[in-house]
N, C-alpha and C positions, 0 to 999 in steps of 0.2 A: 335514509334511502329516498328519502321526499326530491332530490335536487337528480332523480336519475328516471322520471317518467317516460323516457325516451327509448328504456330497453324494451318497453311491450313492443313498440314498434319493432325495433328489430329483428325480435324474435319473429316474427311474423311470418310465414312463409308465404312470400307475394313474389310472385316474378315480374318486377320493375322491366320497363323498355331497356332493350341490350344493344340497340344500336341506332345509328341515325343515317342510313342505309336509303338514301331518300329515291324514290323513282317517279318523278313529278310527271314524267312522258305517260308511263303506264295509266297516273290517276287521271290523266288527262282524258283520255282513251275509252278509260271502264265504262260500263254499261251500267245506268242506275237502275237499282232493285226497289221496285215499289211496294211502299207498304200500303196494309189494308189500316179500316182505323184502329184494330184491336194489337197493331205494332206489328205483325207476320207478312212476310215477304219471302217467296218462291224464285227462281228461276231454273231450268233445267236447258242443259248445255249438249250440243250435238258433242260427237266423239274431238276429244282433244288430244290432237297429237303428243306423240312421243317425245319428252322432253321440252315441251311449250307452256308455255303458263296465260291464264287470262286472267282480268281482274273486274270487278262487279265495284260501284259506290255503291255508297247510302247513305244519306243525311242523317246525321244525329247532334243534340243538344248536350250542353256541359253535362256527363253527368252520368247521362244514358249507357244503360248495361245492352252487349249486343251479345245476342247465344245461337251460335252457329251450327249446324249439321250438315255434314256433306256425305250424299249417301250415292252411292257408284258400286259396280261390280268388280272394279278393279281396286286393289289393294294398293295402287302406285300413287295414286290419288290425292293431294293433299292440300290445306290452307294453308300457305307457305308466312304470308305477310297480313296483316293488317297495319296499315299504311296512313299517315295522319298528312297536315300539308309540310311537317317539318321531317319527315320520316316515317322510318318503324315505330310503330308501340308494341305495349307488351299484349301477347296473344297466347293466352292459356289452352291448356291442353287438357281439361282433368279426364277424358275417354275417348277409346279410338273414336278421331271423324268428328270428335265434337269440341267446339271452339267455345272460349268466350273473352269476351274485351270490352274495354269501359273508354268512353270521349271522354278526354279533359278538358277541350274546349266546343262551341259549336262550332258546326263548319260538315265538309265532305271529307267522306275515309273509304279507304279502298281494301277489297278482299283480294288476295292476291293466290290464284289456284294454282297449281304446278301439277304436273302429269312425271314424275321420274322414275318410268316403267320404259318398258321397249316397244308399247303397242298405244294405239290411241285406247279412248277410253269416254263414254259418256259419264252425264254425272248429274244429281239434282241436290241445288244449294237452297237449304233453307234458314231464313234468318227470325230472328224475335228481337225486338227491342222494347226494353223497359225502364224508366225513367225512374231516377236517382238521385239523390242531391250528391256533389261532388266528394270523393272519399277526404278524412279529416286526418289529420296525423297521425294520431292514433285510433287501431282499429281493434275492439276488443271482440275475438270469436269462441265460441264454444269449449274449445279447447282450453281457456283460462277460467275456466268454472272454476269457483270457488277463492281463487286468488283476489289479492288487494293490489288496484293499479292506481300508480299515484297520476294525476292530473295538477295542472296551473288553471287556481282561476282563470275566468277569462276566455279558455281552449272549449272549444269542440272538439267533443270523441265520437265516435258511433260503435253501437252493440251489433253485429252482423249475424245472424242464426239461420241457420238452414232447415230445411223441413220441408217435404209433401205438400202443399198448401191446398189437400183433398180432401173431399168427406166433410167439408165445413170446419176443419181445424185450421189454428192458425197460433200463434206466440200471441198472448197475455201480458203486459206489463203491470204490476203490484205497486201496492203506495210505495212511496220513500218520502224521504227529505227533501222539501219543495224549497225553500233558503238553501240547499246546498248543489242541488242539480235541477235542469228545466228541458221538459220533452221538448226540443224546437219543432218539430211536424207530427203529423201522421207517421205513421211507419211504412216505408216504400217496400214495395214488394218489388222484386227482380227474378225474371225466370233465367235458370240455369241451364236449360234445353228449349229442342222446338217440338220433340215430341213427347207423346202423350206419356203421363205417369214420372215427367220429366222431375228435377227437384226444384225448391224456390228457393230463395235468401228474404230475407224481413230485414230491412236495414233500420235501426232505431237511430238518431240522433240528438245528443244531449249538450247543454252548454255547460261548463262549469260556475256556476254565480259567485261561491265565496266559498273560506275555508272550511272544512267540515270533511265529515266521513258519512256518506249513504250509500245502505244497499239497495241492487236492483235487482227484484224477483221477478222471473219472466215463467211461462208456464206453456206449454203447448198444448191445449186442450178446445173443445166445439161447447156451444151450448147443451146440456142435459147430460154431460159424459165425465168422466173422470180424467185426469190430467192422465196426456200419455208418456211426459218427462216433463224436466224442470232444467232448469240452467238460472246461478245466482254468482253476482262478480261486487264486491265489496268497490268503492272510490276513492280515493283519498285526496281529497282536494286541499292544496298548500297555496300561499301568495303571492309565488312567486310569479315575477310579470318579464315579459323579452326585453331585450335592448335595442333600437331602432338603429337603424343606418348611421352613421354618422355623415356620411356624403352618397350622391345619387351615384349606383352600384354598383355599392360597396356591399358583402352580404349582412345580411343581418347577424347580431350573433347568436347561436342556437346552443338550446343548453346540450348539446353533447361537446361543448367545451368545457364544462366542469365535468372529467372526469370520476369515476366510479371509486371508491375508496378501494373495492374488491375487483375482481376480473369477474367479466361476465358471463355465465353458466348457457353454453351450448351444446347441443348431443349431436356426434356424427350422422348428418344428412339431412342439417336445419340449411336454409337460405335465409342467410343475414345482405338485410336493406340498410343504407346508410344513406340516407337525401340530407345532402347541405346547400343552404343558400349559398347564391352567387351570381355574377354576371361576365361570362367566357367572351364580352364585347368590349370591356374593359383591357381584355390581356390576361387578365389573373382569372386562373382556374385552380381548383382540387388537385391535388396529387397526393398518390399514398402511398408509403412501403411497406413491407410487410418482413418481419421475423419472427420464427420463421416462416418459408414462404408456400411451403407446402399441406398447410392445415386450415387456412382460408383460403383458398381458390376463386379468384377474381372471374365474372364471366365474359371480362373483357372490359372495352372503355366507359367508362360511367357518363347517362343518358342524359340530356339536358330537354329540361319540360321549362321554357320562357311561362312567367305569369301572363303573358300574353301576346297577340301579335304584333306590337309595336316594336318598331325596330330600338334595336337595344335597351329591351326591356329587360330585365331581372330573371330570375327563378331558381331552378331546383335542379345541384346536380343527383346523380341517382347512382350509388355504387352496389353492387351486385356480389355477391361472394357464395360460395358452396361450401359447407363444413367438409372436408373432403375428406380429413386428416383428423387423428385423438391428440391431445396435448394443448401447454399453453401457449398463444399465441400474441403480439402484439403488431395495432396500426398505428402509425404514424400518418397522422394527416397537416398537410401545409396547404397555404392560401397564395398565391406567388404568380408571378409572369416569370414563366417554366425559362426562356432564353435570358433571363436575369440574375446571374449567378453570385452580383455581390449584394444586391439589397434585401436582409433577412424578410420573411415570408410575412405577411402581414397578419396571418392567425398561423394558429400551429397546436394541434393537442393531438395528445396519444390514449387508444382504447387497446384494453389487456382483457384478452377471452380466454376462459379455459373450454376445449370442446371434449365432453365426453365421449369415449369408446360406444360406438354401436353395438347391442347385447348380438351377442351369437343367435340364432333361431332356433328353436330347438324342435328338432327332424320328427316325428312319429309316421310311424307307418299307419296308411289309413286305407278303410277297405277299400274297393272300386264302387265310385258311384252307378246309384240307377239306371239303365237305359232312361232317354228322355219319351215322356208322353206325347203322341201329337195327335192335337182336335183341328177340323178345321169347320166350313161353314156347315156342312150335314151334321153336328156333333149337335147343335143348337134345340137346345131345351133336355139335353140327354144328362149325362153324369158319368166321371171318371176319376180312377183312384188312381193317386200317384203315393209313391215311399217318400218319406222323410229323408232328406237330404239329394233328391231327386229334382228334375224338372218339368215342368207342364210346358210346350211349346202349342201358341193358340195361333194359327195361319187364318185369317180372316180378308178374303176379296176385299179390295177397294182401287182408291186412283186419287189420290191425297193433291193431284194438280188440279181437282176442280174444285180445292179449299174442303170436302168432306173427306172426315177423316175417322179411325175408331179411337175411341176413348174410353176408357176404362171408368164403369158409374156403378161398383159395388167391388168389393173385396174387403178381406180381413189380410194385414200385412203381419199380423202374429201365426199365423199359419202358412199364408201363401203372401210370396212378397216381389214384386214386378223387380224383372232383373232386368230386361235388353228390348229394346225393340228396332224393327227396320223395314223399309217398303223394299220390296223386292219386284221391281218393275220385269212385263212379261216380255217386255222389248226395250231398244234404245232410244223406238221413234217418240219424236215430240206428242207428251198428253198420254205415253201410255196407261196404261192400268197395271195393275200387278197384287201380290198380295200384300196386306201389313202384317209383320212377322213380331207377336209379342212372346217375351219368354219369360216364365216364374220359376221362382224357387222354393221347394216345399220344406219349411223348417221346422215345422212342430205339427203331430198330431190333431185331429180335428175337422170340422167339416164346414164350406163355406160357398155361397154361390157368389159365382165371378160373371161379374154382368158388363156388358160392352153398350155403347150408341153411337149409330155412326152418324153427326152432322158438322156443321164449321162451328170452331170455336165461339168466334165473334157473336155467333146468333144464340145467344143465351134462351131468347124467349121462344125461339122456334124449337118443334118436336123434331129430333132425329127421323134419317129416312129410313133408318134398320135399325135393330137390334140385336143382339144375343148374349145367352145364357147360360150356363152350364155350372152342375151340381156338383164342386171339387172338392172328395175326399181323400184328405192325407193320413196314412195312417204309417206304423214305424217299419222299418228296414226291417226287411225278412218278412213281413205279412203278407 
């Protein structure tokens, strides 16, 4: 299994760019969003008509993670594009209104907002950027705890983990094998959101030096406390080294031409990635068929990422697929100038997936939850009980356009655990004020005080200009 490192990737569920949708007018146009130094950039937009869209840049570096929020009283509201100079990229979705997407090169990218409602609509776009080293081929995340991922000397991988990055916790890395794998940096931290209680990723990145098998124990834990989880990923590093070009681009060859002795084990509603080198300036591009064709689900034409912006330069086609369907399936993939019907295709290999059936769910009836609690700022210094499997809703004044904002500086997340938050501005007009609207979930009995500060991020060393506090007791269903 050593010659098939390339299925973690696959399995991967990453939404690669789906098109190349380019609207160079629009980028020309936008409006740049200036960042402060701590990476946070605001703008807030007068009412946008019905069915119009505008677009905002903003400078970022090879690399850099952007985490967007667009917060609006209207539901119609949306990021529609994030827009590079060669096109769309890909623009994740993981919560309503909230955005995130990564530069692959430097350069200007465009937020593209779309109003597809019947009324106009104001809106305030908030962004985060946080710097990254460029993702590597293979990207191992939490979900492969415990499993052995084969690597080629020689490859960079990164471990990607998510986590809080509050209360002074943060991911630990444990000794291993220094001959067989080498930390290349620090570990970059990426924010996931732009508001508070938001989550972060820790990006680790590793080279592979020589052959060998190390593990890597990672620990989530603060000084003076106990671990609050663990995540451990075996490596299995082989010698196997790539084949270079033979002529200037022609792709390289990639080992998903040595096909898989077995077909590759996917479960209905995984997003299978397939990036093959190539150069589409040449004439010769990717094509693939599929039988059959209803259990991998293509999400259209596969995305072309040039190594860079030289004209006809090289890179990476990007194919897309949805498990859609149960059963086994096979791709055929050729290499070819597509209008060339007698000259055989210059590469040509075939991947065979079996995708498994999605378990049925199983239904239970469950009682009606709690009415929600709500505090707002009169509640400060008091104390309130909420039921287990209920929610505490905490409304706190403020006006997050003049960079203060509340932030959450105590809780226990085994008891009470930050679900949602949102500014609810008290008008449309520019610089209103409004309330920030946070909501918790009460999971387990027990008693905890929930502490708030209201100042700007960035001012680490300054004292907030308010505070508050409140005594939250959970206790079970029915008391």
């Amino acid at each position: 299994m050593k010659r098939i490192g390339w299925i973690a990737l696959l399995l991967l569920a990453l939404a690669l760019p789906l098109g190349m949708v380019t609207t160079a007018v629009q980028a020309q146009e936008a409006a740049a969003i200036e960042l402060d130094e701590g990476g946070f950039g605001m703008v807030k937009n007068e009412p946008l008509a019905a069915g119009a869209e505008i677009g905002y840049s903003v400078a970022l570096k090879a690399g850099d993670w952007l985490a967007i929020d667009l917060q609006s009283k209207s539901d119609s509201l949306a990021v529609a594009q994030f827009l590079g100079a060669d096109g769309a990229l890909d623009l994740q979705n993981p919560a309503p209104f909230a955005y995130l997407a990564s530069a692959p090169a430097d350069g200007s990218y465009t937020l593209m907002v779309k109003n597809t409602g019947a009324d106009a609509a104001g809106f305030t776009l908030r962004v985060a950027v946080s710097s990254a080293p460029l993702p590597t081929k293979q990207i191992i995340s939490e979900e492969m705890a415990g499993q052995t991922i084969p690597v080629v000397a020689g490859e960079l991988f990164q471990v990607a983990l998510d986590a809080p990055l509050a209360d002074g916790y943060s991911w630990g890395l444990g000794e291993y094998d220094l001959e067989v794998l080498k930390l290349e940096d620090d570990p970059a931290g990426v924010l996931l959101g732009t508001m508070p209680g938001a989550m972060s990723r820790q990006i680790f990145t590793f080279s592979a030096l020589a052959a060998g098998t190390a593990t890597l124990d990672f620990v989530y834990f603060k000084e003076g406390a106990e671990p609050e989880k663990s995540f451990s990923v075996t490596i299995d590093v082989s010698d196997g080294e790539a084949t270079p070009s033979e002529e200037p681009g022609a792709p390289a060859e990639t080992e998903a031409a040595a096909v898989a002795p077995a077909p590759i084990q996917l479960a209905q509603g995984n997003v299978l990635v397939i990036p093959l080198a190539g150069n589409p300036t040449t004439g010769y591009t990717w094509q693939f068929t599929s039988s059959p064709g209803d259990i991998l689900v293509s999400r259209g034409d596969a995305a072309y990422l040039p190594e860079s912006s030289l004209s006809g330069a090289p890179g990476v086609q990007v194919f897309t697929f949805d498990a859609a369907g149960a059963g086994e399936v096979s791709l055929n993939f050729t290499y070819s100038q597509p209008w060339d019907e007698k000259t055989p295709p210059e590469q040509a290999f075939d991947l065979a997936f079996t995708v498994a059936a999605r378990a049925a769910p199983v239904v239970e009836a469950t009682p009606a939850p709690p009415e929600p609690v709500v505090i707002g700022d009169s509640d400060n210094g008091g104390s309130v009980t909420v039921q287990v499997g209920g929610k505490l809703l905490v409304d706190l004044s403020g006006n997050p356009t003049t960079g203060y904002i509340w932030q959450i500086t105590n809780k226990d997340d085994a008891i009470l655990q930050p679900a949602d938050y949102a500014f609810q501005a008290d008008s449309e007009a520019m610089g209103a004020g409004g309330v920030e609207h946070f909501e918790f979930d009460a999971v387990a009995p027990g008693e905890v005080e929930l502490a708030f500060a209201q100042s700007r991020p960035w001012e680490s060393e300054a004292e907030p200009v308010a505070t508050y506090a409140v005594t939250v007791t959970v206790v079970d269903a029915g008391q």
